[in-house]
N, C-alpha and C positions, 0 to 999 in steps of 0.2 A: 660144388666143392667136395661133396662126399663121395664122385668118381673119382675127385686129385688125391684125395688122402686113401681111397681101397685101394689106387693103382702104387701108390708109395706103400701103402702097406703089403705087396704084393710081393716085392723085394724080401724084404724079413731082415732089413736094416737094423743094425745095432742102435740102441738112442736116436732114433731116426723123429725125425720132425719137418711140415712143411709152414714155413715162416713169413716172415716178413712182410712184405707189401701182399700176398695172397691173404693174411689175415687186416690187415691194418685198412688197405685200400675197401675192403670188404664193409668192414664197420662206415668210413669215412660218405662210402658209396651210400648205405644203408641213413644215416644220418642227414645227408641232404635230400633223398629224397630219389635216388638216380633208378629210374626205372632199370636200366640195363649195366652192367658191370662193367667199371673203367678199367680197359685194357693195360695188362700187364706184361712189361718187358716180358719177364721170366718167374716160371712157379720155383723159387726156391727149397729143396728139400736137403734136409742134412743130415746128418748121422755121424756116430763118433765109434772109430773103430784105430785105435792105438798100434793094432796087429798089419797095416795093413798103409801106407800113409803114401803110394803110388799114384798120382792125378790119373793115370789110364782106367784105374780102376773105376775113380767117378765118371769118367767118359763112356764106361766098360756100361753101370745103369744108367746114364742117362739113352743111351741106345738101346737098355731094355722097356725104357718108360716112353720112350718114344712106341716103339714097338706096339705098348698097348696102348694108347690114344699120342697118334700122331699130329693131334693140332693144340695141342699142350708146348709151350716152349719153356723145357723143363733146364731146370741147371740144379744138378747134384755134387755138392761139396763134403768132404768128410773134416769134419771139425777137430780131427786129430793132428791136422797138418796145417790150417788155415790162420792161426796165430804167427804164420810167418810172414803172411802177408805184408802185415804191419808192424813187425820183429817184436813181439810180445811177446810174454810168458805162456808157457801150453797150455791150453783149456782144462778142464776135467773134466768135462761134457758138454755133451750140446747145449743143454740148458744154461753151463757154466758161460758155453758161446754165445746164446742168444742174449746172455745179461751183459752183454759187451758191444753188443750192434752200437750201433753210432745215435740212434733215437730209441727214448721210451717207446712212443708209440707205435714201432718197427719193432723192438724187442720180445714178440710174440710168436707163440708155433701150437700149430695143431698134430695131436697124434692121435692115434687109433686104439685102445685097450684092447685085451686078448678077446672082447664080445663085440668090440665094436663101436663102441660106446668113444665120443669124441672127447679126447684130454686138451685142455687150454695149457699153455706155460705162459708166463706174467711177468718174469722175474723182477718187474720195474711196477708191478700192477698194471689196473685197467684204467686208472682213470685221465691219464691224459691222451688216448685213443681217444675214449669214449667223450671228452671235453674236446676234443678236435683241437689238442694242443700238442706243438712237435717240441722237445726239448732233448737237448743230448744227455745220454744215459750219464748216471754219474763216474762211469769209468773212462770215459772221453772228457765228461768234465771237469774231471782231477787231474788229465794227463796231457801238461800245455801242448807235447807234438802232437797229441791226437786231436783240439781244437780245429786246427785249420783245417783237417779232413772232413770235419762235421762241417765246417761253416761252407768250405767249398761245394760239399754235397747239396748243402742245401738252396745254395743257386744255381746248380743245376740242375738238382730236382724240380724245382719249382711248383713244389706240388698246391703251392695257392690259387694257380691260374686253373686247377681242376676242383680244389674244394674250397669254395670263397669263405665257411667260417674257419679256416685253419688259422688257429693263431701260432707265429712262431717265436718261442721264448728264448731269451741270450742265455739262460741257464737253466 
C-alpha cells in the first residue's frame, strides 16, 4: 500500500487522495482474517484541481502511474469535474467528494503529508468499515434519485459473497 500512495504522491496532485475499496477492502481483508489481499477492479486516486476539468488530463496520469508500477490498475479522477456524473452540485474538494461516495464505509482516502507520514480521511468516520457494516452515506440517503444507485451498486457489488460478516444496512 505504501508503493500505491509514494507512486500517487509522485504526481504532486492537488488535494490528491487514494480511496475507496483500496482502503475499505483492505480493513475488511484485515478483519476476516485473509491471508492475501482481495483483488481490486482499480486503485482509485483523486485529486481536485478546478483549473483544469479536461478527462485527457486524468488519462494524461494515469499513463504516468502506470509508467511507474505497471501492474497497478490505476484510475485517476479529478473531483473538480466528477459531480456531473450524477448532475450534482460541484464538490469543494476531494474530501468534500469522498463524503458523497454512495457508502460510509467506501467514503475513505489515504494521503501522504509533506514527511510521509500516512493521512486517513473519515468524513463519515471509522466505524462502520471497521464494524463490517455498508450503509449509504447520508448524502445518497437524503437524495431519493440517488437511492437506487446505491441499492443497484450494491447487487452488483456483492461484496457479501467475499466478506461473510458484512452486514448491509437500508439506512
Amino acid at each position: 500500500m505504501m508503493d500505491i500512495l509514494e507512486n500517487a504522491r509522485l504526481l504532486q496532485l492537488p488535494d490528491w487522495w487514494v480511496c475507496a475499496g483500496f482502503v475499505r477492502s483492505k480493513i475488511w481483508d484485515t478483519l476476516h482474517g485473509f491471508e492475501e489481499r482481495t483483488p481490486l477492479p482499480d486503485i482509485d486516486v483523486i485529486y481536485y484541481d478546478g483549473s483544469n476539468l479536461h478527462e485527457e488530463v486524468e488519462k494524461h496520469w494515469e499513463a504516468k502511474l502506470r509508467n511507474l508500477n505497471p501492474h497497478v490498475p490505476w484510475s485517476v479522477k479529478n473531483e473538480a469535474r466528477m459531480h456531473t456524473i450524477n448532475n450534482l452540485a460541484p464538490y469543494t474538494s476531494s474530501v468534500d467528494a469522498i463524503s458523497k461516495f454512495p457508502e460510509t464505509a467506501t467514503a475513505l482516502g489515504l494521503s501522504l503529508d509533506e514527511y510521509g507520514k500516512v493521512i486517513l480521511t473519515a468524513p463519515h468516520g471509522i466505524a462502520d468499515v471497521i464494524n463490517v457494516v455498508l450503509r449509504a452515506t447520508p448524502h445518497f440517503n437524503n437524495n431519493p434519485n440517488l437511492l437506487p444507485i446505491y441499492e443497484k451498486r450494491m447487487a452488483q457489488k456483492n461484496w457479501q459473497a467475499t466478506w461473510k460478516q458484512l452486514q448491509v444496512s437500508a439506512t
